[in-house]
C-alpha positions as CSV (number, residue, x, y, z in Angstrom):
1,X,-16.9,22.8,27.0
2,X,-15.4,19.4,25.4
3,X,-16.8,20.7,22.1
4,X,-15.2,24.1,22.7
5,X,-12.0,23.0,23.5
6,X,-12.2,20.4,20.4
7,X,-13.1,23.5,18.2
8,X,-9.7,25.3,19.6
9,X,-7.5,22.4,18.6
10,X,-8.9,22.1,15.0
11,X,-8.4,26.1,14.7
12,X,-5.3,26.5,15.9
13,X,-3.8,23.6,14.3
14,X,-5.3,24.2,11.1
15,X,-3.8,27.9,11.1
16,X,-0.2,27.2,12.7
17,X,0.1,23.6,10.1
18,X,-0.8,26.3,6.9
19,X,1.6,29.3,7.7
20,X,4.1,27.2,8.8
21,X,4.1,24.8,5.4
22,X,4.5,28.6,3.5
23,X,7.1,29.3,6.1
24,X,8.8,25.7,5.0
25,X,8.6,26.4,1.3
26,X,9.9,29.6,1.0
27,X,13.5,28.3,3.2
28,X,13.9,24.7,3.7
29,X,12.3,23.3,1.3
30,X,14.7,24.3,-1.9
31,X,17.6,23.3,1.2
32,X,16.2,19.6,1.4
33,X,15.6,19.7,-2.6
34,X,19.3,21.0,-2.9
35,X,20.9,18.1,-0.7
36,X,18.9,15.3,-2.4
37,X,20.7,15.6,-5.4
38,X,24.0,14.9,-3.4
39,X,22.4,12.0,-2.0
40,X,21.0,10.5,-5.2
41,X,22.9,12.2,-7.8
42,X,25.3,10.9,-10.5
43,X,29.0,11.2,-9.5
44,X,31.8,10.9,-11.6
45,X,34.9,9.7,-9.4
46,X,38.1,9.7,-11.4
47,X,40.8,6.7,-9.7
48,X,43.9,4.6,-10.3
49,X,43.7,0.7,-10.4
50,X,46.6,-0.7,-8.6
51,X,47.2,-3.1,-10.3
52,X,46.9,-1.7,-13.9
53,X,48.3,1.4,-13.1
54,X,45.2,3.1,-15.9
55,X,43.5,6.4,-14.5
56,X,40.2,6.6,-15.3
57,X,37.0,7.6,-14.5
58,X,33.2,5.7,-13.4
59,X,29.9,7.2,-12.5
60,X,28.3,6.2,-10.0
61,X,24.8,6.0,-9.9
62,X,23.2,5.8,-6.3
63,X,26.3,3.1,-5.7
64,X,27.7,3.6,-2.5
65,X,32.0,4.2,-2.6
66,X,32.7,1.5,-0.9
67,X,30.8,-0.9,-2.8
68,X,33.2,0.4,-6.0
69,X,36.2,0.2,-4.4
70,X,35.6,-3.4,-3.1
71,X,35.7,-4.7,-6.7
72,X,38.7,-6.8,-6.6
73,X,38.8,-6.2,-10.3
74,X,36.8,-4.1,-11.7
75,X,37.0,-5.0,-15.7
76,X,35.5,-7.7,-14.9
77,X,33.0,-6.4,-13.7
78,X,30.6,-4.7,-16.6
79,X,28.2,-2.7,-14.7
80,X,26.4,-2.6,-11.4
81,X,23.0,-2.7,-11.2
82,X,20.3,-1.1,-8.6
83,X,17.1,-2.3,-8.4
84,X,14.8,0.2,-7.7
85,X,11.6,-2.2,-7.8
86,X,11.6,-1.8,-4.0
87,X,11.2,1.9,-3.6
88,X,8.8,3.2,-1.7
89,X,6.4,5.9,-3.2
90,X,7.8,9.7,-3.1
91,X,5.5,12.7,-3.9
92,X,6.5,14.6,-6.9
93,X,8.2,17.8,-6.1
94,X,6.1,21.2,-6.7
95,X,2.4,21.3,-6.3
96,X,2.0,17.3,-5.2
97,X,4.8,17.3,-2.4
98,X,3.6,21.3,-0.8
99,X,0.0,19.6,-0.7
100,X,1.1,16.5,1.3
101,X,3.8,18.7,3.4
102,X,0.5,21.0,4.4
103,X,-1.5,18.2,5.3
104,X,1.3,16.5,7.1
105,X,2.0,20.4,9.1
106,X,-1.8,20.2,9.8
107,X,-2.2,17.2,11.3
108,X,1.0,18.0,14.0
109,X,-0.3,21.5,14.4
110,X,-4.0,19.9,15.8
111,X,-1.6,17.1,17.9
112,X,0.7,19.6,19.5
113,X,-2.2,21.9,19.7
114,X,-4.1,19.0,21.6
115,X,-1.4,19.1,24.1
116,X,-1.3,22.6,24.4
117,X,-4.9,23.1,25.0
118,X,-4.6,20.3,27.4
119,X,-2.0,22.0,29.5
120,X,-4.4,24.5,29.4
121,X,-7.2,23.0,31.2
122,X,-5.1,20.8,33.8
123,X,-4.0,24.1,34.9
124,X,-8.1,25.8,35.1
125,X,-6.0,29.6,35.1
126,X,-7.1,32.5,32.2
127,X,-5.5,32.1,29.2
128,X,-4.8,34.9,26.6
129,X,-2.7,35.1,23.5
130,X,0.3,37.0,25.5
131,X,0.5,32.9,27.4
132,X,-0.2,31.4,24.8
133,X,3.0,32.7,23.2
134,X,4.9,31.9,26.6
135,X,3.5,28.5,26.3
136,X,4.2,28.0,23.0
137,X,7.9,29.1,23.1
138,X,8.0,26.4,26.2
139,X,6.9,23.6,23.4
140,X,9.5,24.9,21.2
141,X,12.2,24.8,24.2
142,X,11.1,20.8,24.7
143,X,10.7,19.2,21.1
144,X,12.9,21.4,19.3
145,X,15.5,23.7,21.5
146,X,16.8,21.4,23.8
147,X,16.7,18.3,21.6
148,X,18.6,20.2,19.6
149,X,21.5,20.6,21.4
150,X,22.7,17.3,21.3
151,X,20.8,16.2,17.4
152,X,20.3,19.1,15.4
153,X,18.2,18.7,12.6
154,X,20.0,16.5,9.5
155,X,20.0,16.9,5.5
156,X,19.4,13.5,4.1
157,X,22.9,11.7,3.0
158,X,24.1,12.7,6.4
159,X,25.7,10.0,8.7
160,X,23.9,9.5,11.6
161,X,23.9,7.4,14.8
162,X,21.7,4.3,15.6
163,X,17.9,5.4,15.1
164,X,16.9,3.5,18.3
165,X,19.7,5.4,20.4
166,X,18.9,8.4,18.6
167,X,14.9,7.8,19.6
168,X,15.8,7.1,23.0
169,X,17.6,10.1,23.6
170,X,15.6,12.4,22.3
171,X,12.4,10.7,24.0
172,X,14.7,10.8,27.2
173,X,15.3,14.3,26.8
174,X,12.1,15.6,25.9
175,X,10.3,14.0,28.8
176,X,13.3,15.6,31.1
177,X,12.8,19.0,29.4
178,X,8.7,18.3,30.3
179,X,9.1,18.3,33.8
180,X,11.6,21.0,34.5
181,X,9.9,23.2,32.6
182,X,6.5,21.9,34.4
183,X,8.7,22.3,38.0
184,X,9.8,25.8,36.7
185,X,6.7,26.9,36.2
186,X,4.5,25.1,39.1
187,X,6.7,25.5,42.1
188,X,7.5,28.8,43.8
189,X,10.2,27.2,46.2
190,X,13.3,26.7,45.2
191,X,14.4,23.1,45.5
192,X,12.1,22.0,42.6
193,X,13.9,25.1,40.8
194,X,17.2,23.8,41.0
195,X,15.8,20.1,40.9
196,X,14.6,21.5,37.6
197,X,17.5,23.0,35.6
198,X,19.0,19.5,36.9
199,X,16.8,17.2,35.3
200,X,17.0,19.3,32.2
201,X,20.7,19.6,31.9
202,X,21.0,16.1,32.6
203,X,20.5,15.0,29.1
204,X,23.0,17.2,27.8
205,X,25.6,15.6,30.3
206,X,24.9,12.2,29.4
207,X,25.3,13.3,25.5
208,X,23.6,12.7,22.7
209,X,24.9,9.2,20.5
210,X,26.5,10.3,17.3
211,X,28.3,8.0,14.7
212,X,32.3,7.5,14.8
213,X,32.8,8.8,11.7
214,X,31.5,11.8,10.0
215,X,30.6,11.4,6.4
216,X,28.0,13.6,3.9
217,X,27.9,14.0,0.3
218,X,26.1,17.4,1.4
219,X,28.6,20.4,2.1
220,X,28.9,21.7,5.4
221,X,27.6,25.3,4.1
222,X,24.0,23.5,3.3
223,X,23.8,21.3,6.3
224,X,24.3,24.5,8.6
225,X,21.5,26.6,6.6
226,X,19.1,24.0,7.1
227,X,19.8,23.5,10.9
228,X,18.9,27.3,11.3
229,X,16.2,27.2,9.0
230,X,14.7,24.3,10.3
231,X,14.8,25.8,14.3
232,X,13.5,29.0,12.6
233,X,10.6,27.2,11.3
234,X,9.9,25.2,14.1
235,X,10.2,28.4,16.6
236,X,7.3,30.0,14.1
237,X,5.3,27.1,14.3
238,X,5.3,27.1,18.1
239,X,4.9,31.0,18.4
240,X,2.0,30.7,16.1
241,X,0.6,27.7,18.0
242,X,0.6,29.6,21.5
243,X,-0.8,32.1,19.9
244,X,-3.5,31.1,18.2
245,X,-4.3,28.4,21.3
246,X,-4.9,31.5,23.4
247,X,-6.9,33.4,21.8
248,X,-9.3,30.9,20.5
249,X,-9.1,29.5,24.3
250,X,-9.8,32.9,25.5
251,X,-12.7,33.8,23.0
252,X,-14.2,29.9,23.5
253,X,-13.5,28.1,25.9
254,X,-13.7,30.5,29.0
255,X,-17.4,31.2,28.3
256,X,-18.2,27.9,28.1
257,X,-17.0,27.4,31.6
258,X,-18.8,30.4,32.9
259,X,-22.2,29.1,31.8
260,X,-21.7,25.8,32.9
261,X,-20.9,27.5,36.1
262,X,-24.0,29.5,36.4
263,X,-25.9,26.9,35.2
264,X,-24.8,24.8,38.1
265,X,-25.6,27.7,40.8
């Protein structure tokens, strides 16, 4: 049955990590591609000198603002220079960065599949595609829905809180998400219930930590398209997941189980 069950996780990940790296491609991808060049791109900024009083213009190349503007004088100041020695290594976009975005999509479609099929054997009930989609849209609701909420996903150039408060929160509300979901599904009286929608609103009350001051190179437009696209994606990746978990669970794992069982007798 172990080898079964392993056999459902490579399956189903493999499938749900492929479609959804052509799902990724043909919407947020170009979005991602399209808000790097804000982040890294060459801007010209036209300004006054105070002093001088002489209107004129600098580019600046991967130079933060403020780091121009805090020139006390900046003729005497010839250029500013990045060093881009320390960069880490970045696939080449096209062929190279779809190939490592595929195997990156694979390997969390086999972990999240792990879980799923998991969940599936804790619980010992029949499992079919029709639950595996219901169980699926549950993952979405816990590391995608309800996380995003309070941090819907970012463009890069966006400000952003704290990573550690932002880790903890969404940790926080994943694992409240978890149980109420677990509660919701588990209990048939209705204390857990409403213990439940509790624990997973709680989060939400609390808040999620966000900086004091918004600031993005990226327009607004963009950074909304790729929110939707991004929870699009993600909800096809899960639906495909519960999907594909059940019926390779069904056609697999359940006859296993029944020979072992007859075996036993």
């Amino acid at each position: 049955m172990i080898s079964k069950a392993v056999t459902t996780v490579l399956l189903s990940g493999f499938v749900a990590g492929i479609l959804v790296t052509g799902a990724q491609m043909l919407k947020v991808t170009p979005l991602i591609l399209q808000a790097e060049k804000f982040e890294v791109g060459t801007e010209v900024l036209p300004h006054t000198h105070q002093q001088s009083e002489i209107t004129h213009e600098h580019e600046l190349n991967v130079v933060a603002l403020n780091v121009h503007v805090s020139m006390k004088d900046a003729h005497a100041v010839e250029a500013v220079s990045v060093d881009h020695s320390d960069e880490s290594w970045l696939p080449e976009d096209g062929a190279e960065r779809t190939f490592y975005t595929g195997i990156s999509n694979i390997v969390t479609g086999i972990a999240f599949s792990l879980m799923l099929v998991a969940v599936y054997l804790l619980r010992g009930k029949p499992v079919n595609m029709n639950s595996g989609l219901l169980w699926g849209a549950a993952g979405f609701l816990i590391f995608s829905g309800s996380p995003a909420l309070g941090l819907p996903p970012e463009l890069p150039g966006m400000t952003a809180a704290a990573l550690d408060a932002r880790q903890t929160w969404w940790i926080g509300t994943v694992i409240a998400t978890a149980i109420g979901i677990g509660l919701l599904s588990e209990t048939k009286t209705i204390l857990p219930k409403i213990a439940a929608v509790l624990l997973m609103a709680a989060p939400h009350l609390i808040g999620a930590p966000h900086p004091l001051l918004f600031e993005s190179n990226v327009p607004a437009e963009i950074s909304a398209q790729f929110a939707i696209a991004s929870l699009f994606t993600s909800a096809f990746f899960w639906m495909v997941l519960g999907a594909s978990t059940g019926y390779f669970y069904q056609k697999l794992v359940p006859k296993t189980t029944e020979s072992l069982t007859t075996a036993s007798a």
